[in-house]
SEMAR-547434 format. One line per 4 residues: number of its first residue (from 0); their letters; for each residue x, y, z of C-alpha. Coordinates in steps of 0.1 Angstrom, whole numbers, padded with zeros to 4 digits. Layout:
<recs>
NUM> a> X Y Z  ...
</recs>
This chain:
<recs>
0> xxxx> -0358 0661 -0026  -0335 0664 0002  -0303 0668 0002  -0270 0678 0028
4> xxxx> -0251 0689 0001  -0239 0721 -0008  -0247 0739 -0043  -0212 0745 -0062
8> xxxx> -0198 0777 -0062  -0195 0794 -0096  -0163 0790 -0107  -0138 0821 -0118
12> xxxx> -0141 0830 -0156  -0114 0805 -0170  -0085 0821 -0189  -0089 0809 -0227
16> xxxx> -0100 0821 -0260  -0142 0807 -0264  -0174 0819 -0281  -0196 0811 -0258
20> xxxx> -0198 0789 -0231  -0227 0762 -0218  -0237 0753 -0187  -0253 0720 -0179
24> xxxx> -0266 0705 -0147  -0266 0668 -0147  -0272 0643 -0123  -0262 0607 -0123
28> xxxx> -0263 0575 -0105  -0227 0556 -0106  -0234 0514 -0101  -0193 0507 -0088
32> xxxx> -0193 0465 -0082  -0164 0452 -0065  -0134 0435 -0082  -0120 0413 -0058
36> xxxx> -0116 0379 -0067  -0147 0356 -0054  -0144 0324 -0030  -0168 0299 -0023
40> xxxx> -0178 0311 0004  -0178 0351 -0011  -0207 0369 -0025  -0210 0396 -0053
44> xxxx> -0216 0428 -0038  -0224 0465 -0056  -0218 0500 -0038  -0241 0526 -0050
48> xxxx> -0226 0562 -0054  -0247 0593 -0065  -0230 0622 -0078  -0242 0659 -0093
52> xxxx> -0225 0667 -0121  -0215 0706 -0134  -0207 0704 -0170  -0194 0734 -0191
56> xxxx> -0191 0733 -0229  -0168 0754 -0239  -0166 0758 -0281  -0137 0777 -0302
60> xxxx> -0129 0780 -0338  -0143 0788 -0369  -0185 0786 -0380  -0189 0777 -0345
64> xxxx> -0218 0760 -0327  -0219 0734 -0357  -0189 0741 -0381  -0163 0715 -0391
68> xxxx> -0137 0736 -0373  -0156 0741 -0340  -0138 0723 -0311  -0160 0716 -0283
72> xxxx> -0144 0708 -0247  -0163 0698 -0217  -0153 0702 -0178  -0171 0687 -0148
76> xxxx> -0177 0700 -0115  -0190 0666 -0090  -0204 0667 -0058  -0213 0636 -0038
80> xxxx> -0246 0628 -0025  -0243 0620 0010  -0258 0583 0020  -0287 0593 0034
84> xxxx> -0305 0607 0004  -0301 0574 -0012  -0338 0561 -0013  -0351 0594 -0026
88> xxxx> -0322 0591 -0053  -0340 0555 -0064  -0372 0569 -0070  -0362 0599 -0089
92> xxxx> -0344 0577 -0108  -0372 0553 -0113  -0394 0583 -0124  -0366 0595 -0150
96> xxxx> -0370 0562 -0165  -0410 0562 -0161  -0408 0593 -0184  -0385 0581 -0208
100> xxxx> -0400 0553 -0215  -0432 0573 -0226  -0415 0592 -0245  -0403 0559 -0267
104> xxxx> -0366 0573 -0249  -0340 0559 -0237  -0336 0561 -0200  -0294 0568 -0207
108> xxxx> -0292 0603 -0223  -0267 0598 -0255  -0249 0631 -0245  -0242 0619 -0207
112> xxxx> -0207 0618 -0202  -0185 0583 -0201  -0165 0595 -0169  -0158 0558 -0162
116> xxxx> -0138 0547 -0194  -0109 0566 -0184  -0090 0555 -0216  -0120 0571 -0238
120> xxxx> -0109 0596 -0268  -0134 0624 -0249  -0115 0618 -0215  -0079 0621 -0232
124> xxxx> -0091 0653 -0257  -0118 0672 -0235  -0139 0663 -0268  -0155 0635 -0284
128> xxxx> -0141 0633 -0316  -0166 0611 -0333  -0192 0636 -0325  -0172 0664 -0346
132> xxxx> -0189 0674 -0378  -0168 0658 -0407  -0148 0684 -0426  -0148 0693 -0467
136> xxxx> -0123 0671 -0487  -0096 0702 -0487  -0097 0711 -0449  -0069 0689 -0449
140> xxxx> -0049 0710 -0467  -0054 0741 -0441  -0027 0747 -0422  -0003 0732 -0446
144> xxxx> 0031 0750 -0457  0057 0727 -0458  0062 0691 -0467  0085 0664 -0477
148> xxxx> 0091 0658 -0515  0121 0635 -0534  0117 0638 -0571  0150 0631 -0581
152> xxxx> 0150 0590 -0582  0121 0594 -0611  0126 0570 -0641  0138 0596 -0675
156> xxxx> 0115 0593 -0703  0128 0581 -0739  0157 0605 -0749  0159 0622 -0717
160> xxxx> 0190 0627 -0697  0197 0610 -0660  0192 0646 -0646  0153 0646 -0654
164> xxxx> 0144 0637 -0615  0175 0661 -0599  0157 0690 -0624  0121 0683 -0620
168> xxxx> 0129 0687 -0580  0149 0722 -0581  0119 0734 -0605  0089 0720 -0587
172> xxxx> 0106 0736 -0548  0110 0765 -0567  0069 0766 -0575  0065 0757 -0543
176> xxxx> 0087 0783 -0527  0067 0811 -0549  0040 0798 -0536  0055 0807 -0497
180> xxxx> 0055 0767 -0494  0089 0749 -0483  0097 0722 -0496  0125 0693 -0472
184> xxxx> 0137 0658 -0478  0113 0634 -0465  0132 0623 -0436  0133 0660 -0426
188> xxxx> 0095 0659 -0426  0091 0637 -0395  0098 0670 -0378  0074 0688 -0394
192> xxxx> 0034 0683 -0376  0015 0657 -0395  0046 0644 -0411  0035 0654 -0450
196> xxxx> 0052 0639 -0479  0043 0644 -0512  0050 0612 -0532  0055 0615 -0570
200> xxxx> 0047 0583 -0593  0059 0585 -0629  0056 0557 -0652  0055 0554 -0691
204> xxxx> 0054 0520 -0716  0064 0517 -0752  0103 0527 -0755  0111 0543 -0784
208> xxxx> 0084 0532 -0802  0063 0567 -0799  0037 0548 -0818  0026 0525 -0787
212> xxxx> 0044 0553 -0763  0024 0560 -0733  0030 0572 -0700  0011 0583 -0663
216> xxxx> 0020 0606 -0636  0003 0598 -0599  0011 0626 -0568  -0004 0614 -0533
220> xxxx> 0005 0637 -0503  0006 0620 -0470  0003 0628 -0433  -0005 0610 -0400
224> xxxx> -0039 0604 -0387  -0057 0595 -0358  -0084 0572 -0359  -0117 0589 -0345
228> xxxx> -0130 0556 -0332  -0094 0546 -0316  -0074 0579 -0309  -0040 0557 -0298
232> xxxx> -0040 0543 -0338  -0019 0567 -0361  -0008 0561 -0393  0003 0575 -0427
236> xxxx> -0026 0583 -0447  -0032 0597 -0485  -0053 0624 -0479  -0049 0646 -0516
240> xxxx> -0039 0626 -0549  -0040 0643 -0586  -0033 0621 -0619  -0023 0627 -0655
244> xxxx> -0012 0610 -0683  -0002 0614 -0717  -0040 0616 -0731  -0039 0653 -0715
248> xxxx> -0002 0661 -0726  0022 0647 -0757  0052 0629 -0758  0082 0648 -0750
252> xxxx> 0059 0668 -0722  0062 0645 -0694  0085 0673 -0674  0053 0692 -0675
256> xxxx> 0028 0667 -0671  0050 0666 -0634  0048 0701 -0625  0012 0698 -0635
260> xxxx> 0012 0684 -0601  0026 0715 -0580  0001 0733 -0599  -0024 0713 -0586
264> xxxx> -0016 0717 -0551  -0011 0750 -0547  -0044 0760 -0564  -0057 0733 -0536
268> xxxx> -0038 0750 -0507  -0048 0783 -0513  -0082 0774 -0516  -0083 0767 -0478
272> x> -0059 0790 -0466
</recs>
């Protein structure tokens, strides 16, 4: 096929940390209709562009081509086709198609890239991010060493003094502070990335009565999130939880039941960091 244009120059060796780079020729037909508004007297008319596309995959992180952690990031190169290789361009197209179709393929390739949707997740990221692998429950942990936590508004138990919240907090910061975690008030947190809270629920039911005397402890640890399907949509999501209750420790144990929880977490943490 002929063509007037020039091949692209390699470009330099860009400055950033990779694996191992990819380098993809593509080449594809643009359909660009116009958008003015149409009179009576108007008609609909379409401008065909053709364009040769460079496209370098660069990949970084950990267990890379395929691993959880492996970022991939894509830039183009374009040239234009000039006009009067146009025709040719039709039937090369045509033939794509031909094959494709006996294959049982579709004529669009599922990796080409959406260049025109200029407010999609892969054109704001340099990555798609519904096409990363989905990570192991506790990747969302990694990373993670400090958060926001309030303890000291907990209900007391039975018998138990008003200070129960004020010293389950200094004793679970100090676990966490052993554990090189820090440990700030939850409004500090929005400062922190992700904006983690860990949110302690204590409850118990029967008074006095130790007979009927029951009680639950429920941890959630929070942190924003970007949907994968709609990047601009964060919000606060649970994404570790733990739960107890008095079948697993006695009445007048609840204080431990609690810390049970920083135990939890930092046997969690450490597992992915």
């Amino acid at each position: 096929m002929k063509s007037d244009s020039q091949t692209p120059a390699p470009r330099p060796p860009r400055a950033r940390a990779s694996l191992w780079g990819l380098g993809l020729v593509l080449i594809t037909g643009l359909l660009l209709p116009s958008h003015g508004p149409l009179g009576a007297q108007e008609r609909r008319t379409s401008i065909d562009r053709f364009w040769i596309l460079w496209e370098r995959t660069d990949v970084s992180g950990e267990n890379c081509p395929n691993g959880p952690r492996c970022i991939r990031t894509s830039n183009y190169t374009s040239r234009l086709f000039s006009p009067e290789n146009r025709q040719q361009i039709y039937r090369l197209f045509g033939m794509l198609d031909g094959n494709a179709l006996g294959k049982g393929q579709l004529a669009e390739h599922p990796d080409a890239p959406r260049i025109c949707q200029h407010n999609a997740a892969e054109v704001a990221l340099g990555f798609n991010p519904e096409r990363l692998a989905r990570g192991e429950k506790l990747d969302v942990l990694h990373g993670l060493r400090a958060f926001g936590m309030d303890l000291r508004n907990l209900k007391p138990p039975p018998g138990s003094s008003d200070t129960f919240g004020t010293t389950l907090q200094a004793e679970m910061t100090a676990l966490f502070q052993q554990a090189g975690i820090r440990i700030v008030h939850p409004r500090e947190a929005r400062d922190l990335p992700g904006e983690p809270v860990l949110k302690v629920f204590f409850s118990h039911t029967g008074g006095n009565d130790r007979c009927d005397y029951s009680f639950s402890v429920f941890a959630s640890l929070t942190q924003t999130v970007l949907l994968s399907r709609d990047i601009r949509v964060k919000v606060d999501a649970g994404v570790w939880s733990y739960s107890t209750n008095s079948t697993s420790f006695a009445a007048g144990d609840e204080a431990a039941a609690i810390r049970s929880v920083a135990a939890a977490l930092i046997t969690d943490i450490n597992r992915v960091n």
